[in-house]
C-alpha positions, 0 to 999 in steps of 0.5 A: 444704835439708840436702844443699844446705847439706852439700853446700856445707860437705863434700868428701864428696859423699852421694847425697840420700835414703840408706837405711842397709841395704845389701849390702856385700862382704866387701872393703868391710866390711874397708875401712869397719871401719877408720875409728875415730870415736866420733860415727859418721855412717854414710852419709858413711863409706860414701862415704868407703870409696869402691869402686864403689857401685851404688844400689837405688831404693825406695819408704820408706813413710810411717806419719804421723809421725817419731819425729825432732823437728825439734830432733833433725834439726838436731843430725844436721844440725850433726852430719854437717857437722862430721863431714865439714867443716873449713869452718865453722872457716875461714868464721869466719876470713874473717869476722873478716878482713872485719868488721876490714877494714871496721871499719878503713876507716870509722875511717879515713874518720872520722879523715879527715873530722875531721883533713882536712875538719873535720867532727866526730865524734859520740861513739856513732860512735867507740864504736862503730867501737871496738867493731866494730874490737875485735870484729872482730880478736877474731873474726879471733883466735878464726878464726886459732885455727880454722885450727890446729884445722882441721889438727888435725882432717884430721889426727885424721880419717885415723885408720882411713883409708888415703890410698891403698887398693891393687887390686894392683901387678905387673908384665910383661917386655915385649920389652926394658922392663918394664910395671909396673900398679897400680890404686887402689880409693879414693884421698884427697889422693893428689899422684903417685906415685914408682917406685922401683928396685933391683937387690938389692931394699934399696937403691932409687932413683926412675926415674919419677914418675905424677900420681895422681887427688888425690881418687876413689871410683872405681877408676883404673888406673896404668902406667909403662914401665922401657925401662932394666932391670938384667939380672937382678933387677928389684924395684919398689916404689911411693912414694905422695905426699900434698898435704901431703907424707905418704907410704906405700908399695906392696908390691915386685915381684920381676921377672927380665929378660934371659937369665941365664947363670949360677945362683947358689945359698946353700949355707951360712951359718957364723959366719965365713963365707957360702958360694955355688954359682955356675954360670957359663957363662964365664969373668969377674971379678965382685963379691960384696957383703952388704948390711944392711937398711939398705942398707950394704954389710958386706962386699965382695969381689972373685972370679973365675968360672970357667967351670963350677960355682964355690963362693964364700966370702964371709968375714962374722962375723954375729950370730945374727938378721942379716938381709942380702943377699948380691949378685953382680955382673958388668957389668949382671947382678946376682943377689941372694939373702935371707941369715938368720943 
């Protein structure tokens, strides 16, 4: 009956007849230490972990008595679901919807008959629809309130939890497009994710959009084809989007594509000035930028290469612990270096 019942109330579905020892792997123990409740229910959090859970059927030997009285079972009971469920609070604001709703029509019913019809009322009848009707919008008032704190309550239980717990995010130069992989461990109310792009790895825009899996405790496996990137660096990162519009973000991936025809190297950075080694096979005109975190470009300047080696000079006045990147650009080629003041 318990399970039932939980299972009706709870997003969390528990396998019937759980033991509590268990073998975990060290990865698991790092995922389930980060859930931060007080009132621990043991067996939903390890659902909630997710990963892939394989069950070791036992026989659980019977002595002839519990030490739970039936009193301590249904405070377990009651405990569990409003652990894992915001449901009853909702319940109760349907209810009041239909005691009012109902309470109203058969006011209306009664005001009908003695104002159309003529039939009297009795007085206990009109108490009474008075009181219902009372009661009625108290329970709707109180249910209302139960939304608020249902809210609340999602939002005070991801407290420790990850909405999206990452396997891993790579990708691979296939001919001439990009393969990028990722795969989630467990994922919770995860709507899609967005592939963001840059090509000096500050500034990023979205080139595509993957539907996720909303709610699994399984492994599930992701991909997504760049068949337009830059000639040079690649970064990547992934923008994973929640049903109720939070976000977070994957870790960035760093790929080169197409054959370069120059190398560019940081040889110094002095307090007016950012000097740059540039190999290049031919002579072009090209851009040099800096960019701060925030992706505002410094400085810019135009140069030009010639065939060969080519020491560049990029005047900037940095502060001591600047962090920026010094980019340069020709056509679609782009190389970008990490400049630390």
């Amino acid at each position: 009956v318990f399970y039932n019942f939980f299972k009706l109330l709870s997003d969390v579905k528990i396998p019937r007849d759980q033991t509590v020892a268990r073998l975990m792997t060290k990865r698991y123990v790092k995922n389930l230490t980060q859930f931060t409740e007080n009132e621990l229910v043991f067996i939903g959090l390890c659902q909630l972990t997710g990963y892939n859970q394989k069950p070791i059927y036992v026989e659980k030997g019977f002595k002839g008595s519990s030490t739970y009285s039936l009193l301590k079972k249904i405070d377990m009971a009651i405990n569990q679901i409003v652990s894992f469920s915001s449901k009853p609070l909702i319940i109760i604001f349907y209810l009041g919807l239909f005691v009012t709703f109902i309470s109203i029509c058969y006011a209306s019913k009664i005001i009908y008959n003695k104002l159309v019809i003529g039939i009297p009322v009795d007085g206990w009848t009109s108490i009474i629809v008075s009181i219902w009707i009372i009661g009625g919008i108290v329970i709707f008032c109180i249910g209302f309130l139960g939304i608020y704190l249902s809210k609340i309550f999602i939002e005070v239980k991801k407290n420790g939890t990850l909405p999206v717990s990452w396997l891993g995010f790579n990708g691979i130069v296939r001919g001439k497009s990009i393969e990028l992989i990722w795969k989630t461990a467990t994922e919770k109310n995860n709507r899609y994710f967005e592939i963001m792009k840059s090509s000096d790895g500050v500034r990023f825009d979205v080139v595509g959009r993957v539907n996720g899996s909303g709610n699994s405790q399984q492994v599930q496996s992701y991909q997504f084809w760049d068949d337009a990137p830059f000639r040079g660096a690649n970064h990547y990162k992934l923008k994973q989007i929640d049903t109720d519009g939070n976000s977070s973000y994957s870790k960035t991936v760093y790929l080169q594509f197409g054959e370069l025809h120059r190398d560019m190297k940081l040889m110094a950075v002095t307090d007016h000035d950012i000097i740059l080694s540039v190999a290049s096979a031919k002579n072009e005109d090209a851009t040099v930028l800096l960019t701060g975190i925030d992706g505002k470009t410094l400085v810019q300047r135009k140069v030009k290469l010639f065939q060969g080696s080519n020491m560049v000079s990029l005047p900037a006045s940095l502060p001591k612990g600047t962090i920026g990147v010094v980019s340069l650009k020709t056509g679609s080629l782009v190389q970008s270096l990490k400049v630390i003041r």
